[in-house]
C-alpha positions in Angstrom: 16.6 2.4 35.7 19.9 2.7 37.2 20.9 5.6 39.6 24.0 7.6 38.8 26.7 8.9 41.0 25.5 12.6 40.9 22.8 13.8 42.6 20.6 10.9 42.9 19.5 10.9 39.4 18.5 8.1 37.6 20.4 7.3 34.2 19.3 5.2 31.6 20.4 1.9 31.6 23.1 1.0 29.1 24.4 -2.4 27.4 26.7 -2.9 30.3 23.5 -3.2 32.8 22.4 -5.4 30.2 25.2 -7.8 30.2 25.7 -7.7 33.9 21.8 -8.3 34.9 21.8 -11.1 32.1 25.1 -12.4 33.1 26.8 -12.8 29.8 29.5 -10.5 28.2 29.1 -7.2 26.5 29.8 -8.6 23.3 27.1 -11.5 23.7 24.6 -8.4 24.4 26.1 -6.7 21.2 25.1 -9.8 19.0 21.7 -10.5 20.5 20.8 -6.8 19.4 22.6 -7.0 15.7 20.1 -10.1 15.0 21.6 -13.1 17.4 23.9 -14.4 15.2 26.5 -17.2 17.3 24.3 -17.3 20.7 22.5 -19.8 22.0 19.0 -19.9 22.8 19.4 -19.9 26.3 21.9 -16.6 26.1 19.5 -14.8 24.0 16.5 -15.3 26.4 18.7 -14.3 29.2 19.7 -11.2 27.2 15.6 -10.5 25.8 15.0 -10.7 29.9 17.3 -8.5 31.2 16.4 -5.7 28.7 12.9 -5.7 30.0 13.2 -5.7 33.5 16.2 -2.8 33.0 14.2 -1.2 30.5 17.5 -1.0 28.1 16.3 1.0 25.0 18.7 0.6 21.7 20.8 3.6 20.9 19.8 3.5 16.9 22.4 6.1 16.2 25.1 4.3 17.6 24.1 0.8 15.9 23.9 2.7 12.6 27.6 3.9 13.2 28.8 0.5 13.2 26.1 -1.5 11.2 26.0 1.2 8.7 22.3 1.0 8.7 19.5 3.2 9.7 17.3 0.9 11.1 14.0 2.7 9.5 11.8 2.1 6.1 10.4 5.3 4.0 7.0 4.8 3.1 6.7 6.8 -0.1 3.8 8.4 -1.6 4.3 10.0 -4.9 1.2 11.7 -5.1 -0.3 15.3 -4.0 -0.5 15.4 -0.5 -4.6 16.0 -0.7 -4.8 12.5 -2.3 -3.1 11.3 0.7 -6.2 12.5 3.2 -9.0 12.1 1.0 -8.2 8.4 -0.2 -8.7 5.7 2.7 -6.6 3.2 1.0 -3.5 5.2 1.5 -4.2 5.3 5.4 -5.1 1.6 5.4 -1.6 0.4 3.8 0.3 3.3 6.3 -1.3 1.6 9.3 -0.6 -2.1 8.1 2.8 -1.4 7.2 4.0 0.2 10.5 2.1 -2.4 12.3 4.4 -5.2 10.4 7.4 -3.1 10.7 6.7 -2.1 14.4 7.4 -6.4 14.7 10.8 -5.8 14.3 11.2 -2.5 16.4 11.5 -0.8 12.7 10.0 2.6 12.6 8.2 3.6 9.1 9.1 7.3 7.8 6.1 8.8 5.8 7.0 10.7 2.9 5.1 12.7 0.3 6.6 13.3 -3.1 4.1 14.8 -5.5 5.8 17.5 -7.5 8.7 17.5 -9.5 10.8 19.5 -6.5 9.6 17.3 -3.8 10.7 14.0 -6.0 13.9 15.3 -6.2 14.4 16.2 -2.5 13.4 12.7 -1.4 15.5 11.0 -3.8 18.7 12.8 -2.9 17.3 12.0 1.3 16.8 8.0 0.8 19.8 7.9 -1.2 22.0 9.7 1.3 21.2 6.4 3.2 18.7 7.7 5.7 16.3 5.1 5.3 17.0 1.5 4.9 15.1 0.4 2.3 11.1 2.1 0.8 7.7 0.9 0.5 6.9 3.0 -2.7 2.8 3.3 -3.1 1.0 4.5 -6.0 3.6 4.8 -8.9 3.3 6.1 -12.3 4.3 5.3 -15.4 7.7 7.6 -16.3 7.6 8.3 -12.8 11.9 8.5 -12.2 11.8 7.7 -8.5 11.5 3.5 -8.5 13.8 3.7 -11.5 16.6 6.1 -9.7 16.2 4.1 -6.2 17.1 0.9 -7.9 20.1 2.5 -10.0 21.4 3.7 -6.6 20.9 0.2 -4.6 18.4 1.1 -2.5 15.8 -2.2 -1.5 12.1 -1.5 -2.6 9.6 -3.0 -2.9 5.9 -1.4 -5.0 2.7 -1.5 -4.1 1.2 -2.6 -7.5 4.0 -4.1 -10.4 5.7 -1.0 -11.7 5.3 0.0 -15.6 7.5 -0.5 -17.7 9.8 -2.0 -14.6 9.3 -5.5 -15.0 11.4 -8.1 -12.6 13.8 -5.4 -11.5 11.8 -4.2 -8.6 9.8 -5.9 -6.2 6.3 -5.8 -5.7 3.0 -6.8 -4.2 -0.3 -6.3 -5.4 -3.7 -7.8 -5.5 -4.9 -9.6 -9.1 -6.5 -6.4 -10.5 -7.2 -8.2 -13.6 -9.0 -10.9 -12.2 -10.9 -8.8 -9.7 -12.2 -6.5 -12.3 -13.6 -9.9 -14.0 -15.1 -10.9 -11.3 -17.2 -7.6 -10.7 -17.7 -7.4 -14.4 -19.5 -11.1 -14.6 -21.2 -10.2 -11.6 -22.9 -7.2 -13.2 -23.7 -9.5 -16.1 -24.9 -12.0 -14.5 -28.0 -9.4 -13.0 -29.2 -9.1 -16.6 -26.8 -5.9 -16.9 -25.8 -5.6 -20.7 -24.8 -1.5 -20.9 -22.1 -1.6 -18.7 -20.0 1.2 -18.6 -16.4 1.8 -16.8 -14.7 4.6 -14.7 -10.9 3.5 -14.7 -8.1 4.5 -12.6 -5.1 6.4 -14.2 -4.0 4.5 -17.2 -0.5 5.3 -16.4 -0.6 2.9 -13.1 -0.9 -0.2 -13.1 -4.3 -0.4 -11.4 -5.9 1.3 -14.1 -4.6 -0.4 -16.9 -5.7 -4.4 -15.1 -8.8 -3.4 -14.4 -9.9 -2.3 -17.6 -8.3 -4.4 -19.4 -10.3 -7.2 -16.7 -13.3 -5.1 -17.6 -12.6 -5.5 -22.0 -12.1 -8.9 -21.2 -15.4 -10.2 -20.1 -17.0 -7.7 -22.1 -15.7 -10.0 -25.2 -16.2 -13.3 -23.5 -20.1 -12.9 -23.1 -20.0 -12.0 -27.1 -20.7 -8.3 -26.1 -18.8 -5.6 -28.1 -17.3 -2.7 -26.5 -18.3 0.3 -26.8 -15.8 3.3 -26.5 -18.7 5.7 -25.2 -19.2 3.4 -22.1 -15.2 3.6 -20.7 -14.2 7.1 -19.1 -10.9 7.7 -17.1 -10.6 9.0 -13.7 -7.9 9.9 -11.0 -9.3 7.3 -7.8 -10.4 11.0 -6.4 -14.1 11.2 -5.5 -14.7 14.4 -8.1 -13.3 12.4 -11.1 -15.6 10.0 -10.2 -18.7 12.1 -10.6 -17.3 13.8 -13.6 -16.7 10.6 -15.2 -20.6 9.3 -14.5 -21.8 12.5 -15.9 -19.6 12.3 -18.9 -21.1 8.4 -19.0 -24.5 9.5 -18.9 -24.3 12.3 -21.7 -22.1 9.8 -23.9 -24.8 6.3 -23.3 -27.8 7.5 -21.4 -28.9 3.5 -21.7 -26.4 2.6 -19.5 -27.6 0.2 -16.7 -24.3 -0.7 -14.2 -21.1 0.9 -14.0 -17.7 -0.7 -12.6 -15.8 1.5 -11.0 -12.4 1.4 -10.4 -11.8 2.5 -7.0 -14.5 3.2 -4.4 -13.8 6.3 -3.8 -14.9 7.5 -7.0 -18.1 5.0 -7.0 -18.7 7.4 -4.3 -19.1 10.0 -7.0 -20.4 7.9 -9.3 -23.4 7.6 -6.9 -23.9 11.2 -6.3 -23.9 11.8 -10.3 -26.5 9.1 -10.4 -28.4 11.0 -7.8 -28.6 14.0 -9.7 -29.9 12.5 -13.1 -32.5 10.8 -11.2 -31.2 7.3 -11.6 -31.9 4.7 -8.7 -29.2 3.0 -7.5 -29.6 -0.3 -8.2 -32.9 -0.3 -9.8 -32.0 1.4 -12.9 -28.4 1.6 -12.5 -26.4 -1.1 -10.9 -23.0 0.2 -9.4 -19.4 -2.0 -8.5 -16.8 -0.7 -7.0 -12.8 -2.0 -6.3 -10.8 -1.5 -3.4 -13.5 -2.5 -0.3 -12.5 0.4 1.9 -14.3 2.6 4.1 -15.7 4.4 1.6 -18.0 1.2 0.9 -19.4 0.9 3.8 -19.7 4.7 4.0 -21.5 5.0 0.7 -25.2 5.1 0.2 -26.3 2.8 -0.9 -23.5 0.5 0.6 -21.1 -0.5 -2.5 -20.8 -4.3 -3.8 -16.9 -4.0 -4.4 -13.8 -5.7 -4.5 -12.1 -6.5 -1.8 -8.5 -6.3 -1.4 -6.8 -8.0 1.2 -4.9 -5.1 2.4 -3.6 -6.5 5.9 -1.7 -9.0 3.6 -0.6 -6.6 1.0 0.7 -4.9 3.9 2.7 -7.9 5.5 4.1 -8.9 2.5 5.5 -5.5 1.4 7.0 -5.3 4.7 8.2 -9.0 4.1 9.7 -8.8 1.1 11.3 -5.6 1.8 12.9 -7.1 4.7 14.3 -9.7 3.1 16.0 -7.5 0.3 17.3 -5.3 2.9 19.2 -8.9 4.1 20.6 -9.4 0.7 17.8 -11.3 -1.1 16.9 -10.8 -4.9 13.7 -8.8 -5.7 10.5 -11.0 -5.9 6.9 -10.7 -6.9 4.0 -11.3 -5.1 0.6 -11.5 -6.6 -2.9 -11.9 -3.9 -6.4 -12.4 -4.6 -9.5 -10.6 -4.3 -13.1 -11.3 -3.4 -16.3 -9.7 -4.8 -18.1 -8.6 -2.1 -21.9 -8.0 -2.3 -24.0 -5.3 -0.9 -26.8 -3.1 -1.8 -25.3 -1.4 -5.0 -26.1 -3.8 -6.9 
């Protein structure tokens, strides 16, 4: 801190300390903070040194004046804001993106759009320029907001490929398709042959891999499906149960169940429960995702995992890189079956 000339106070310590403690020239100071374009190495050191010991702190306003950016990232739900606390994924991705953004001194904005209203409010506030670029999680299909953001030029990158979309926004996801073979030959491979399916929404594209992953396999092993075994649910916990129920009443021979999300294999257990059905004895039970509510679950869920610290980076990555003037890309990670008692 540096002391002022009134009263003894201490003032904060501007780019001029800066320069003068580092011994270069304002401007040097100014290009070390816009990204250190034109210095040397041993320049930018000397500037990254004297901000720490004067404790220098970036005036974001004033660089946003000149740079014409904001220096921040939306990180945009567009779901009901109760889907935000009850699902754990959501929380996992939040966390791992701030933590890649916080990297680059970027803070992450949280918003929630699920209604028509609140869609339209946070359209009209990222394209005003207040955010830099968005991290856009969970997206529908005929969902306007990835479509609108790109019309208006503003970087984003989805979690999960958009529908309908294709190459003109970024995205990364895990192989949902690939992961739902996986837990599907799993099941198969315990002697499992009525296997039924909870899905996620068919109008994301989470839903629609996974079943289709699911279909897949099913025809593979020479095994024909059967409409009566394949319900729909939201990823909540409640559709979850409602769709095991619904299974049960529709194919009472049932003996596993992939579920779509593990949130909703938590229901999927507690409808089991109810019926009287032992979990895995008579019913063997997969799950997708590998978030806390796996290891929360009783019995503990054989799932997929998703790598979500790398889905994180990556978003954040890619993101980045648009917001420097790079064309959108597409990123595509791998899961892992993951074996516990369910099953």
């Amino acid at each position: 801190m540096t002391m002022s000339n009134t009263g003894g106070r201490r003032r904060p310590p501007t780019i001029h300390d800066v320069a003068r403690e580092a011994g270069v020239s304002r401007g040097t100071v100014s290009r070390v903070l816009n990204g250190g374009h034109y210095v040397s190495p041993a320049a930018q050191e000397a500037v990254n040194a004297a901000i720490r010991r004067t404790g220098y702190v970036v005036n974001r306003h004033a660089r946003s004046l000149i740079t014409g950016r904001s220096d921040s990232v939306g990180f945009l739900l567009t779901e009901p804001q109760e889907r935000f606390f009850e699902d754990p994924n959501f929380n996992v991705l939040l966390r791992g993106c701030t933590q890649a953004l916080a990297a680059h001194d970027i803070p992450l904005l949280l918003m929630l759009a699920g209604t028509e209203d609140e869609r339209r409010r946070i359209t009209r506030y990222i394209t005003a320029g207040h955010v830099d670029g968005v991290l856009l999680v969970s997206s529908h299909f005929g969902d306007p907001v990835a479509e609108e953001l790109r019309e208006a030029g503003v970087p984003l990158v989805a979690c999960g490929k958009p529908i309908g979309l294709g190459s003109k926004v970024s995205y990364v996801a895990a192989d949902d398709r690939d992961g739902a073979r996986d837990m599907v030959r799993h099941l198969l491979s315990l002697g499992r042959r009525r296997v039924g399916v909870v899905t996620g929404p068919l109008d994301t594209p989470g839903g629609v891999e996974r079943l289709a992953g699911y279909k897949e396999v099913l025809a593979e092993a020479g095994i024909e499906i059967d409409e009566q075994l394949v319900v729909s649910g939201d990823y909540s916990r409640a559709s979850g149960e409602a769709g095991a129920e619904r299974l049960l009443a529709q194919a009472p021979d049932l003996d596993a169940v992939f579920v779509a999300s593990d949130l909703m294999a938590q229901g999927v257990l507690t409808a089991l429960e109810h019926a009287g059905r032992r979990v895995p004895q008579d019913v063997a039970v997969g799950g997708f995702d590998d978030s806390p509510a796996a290891v929360a679950a009783r019995p503990e869920l054989t799932t997929i995992r998703q790598p979500w610290d790398r889905i994180s980076a990556e978003m954040v990555r890619v993101l980045l890189a648009q917001i420097g003037g790079e064309d959108p890309a597409a990123v595509i990670l791998p899961t892992e079956l993951v074996r516990r008692e369910s099953t």
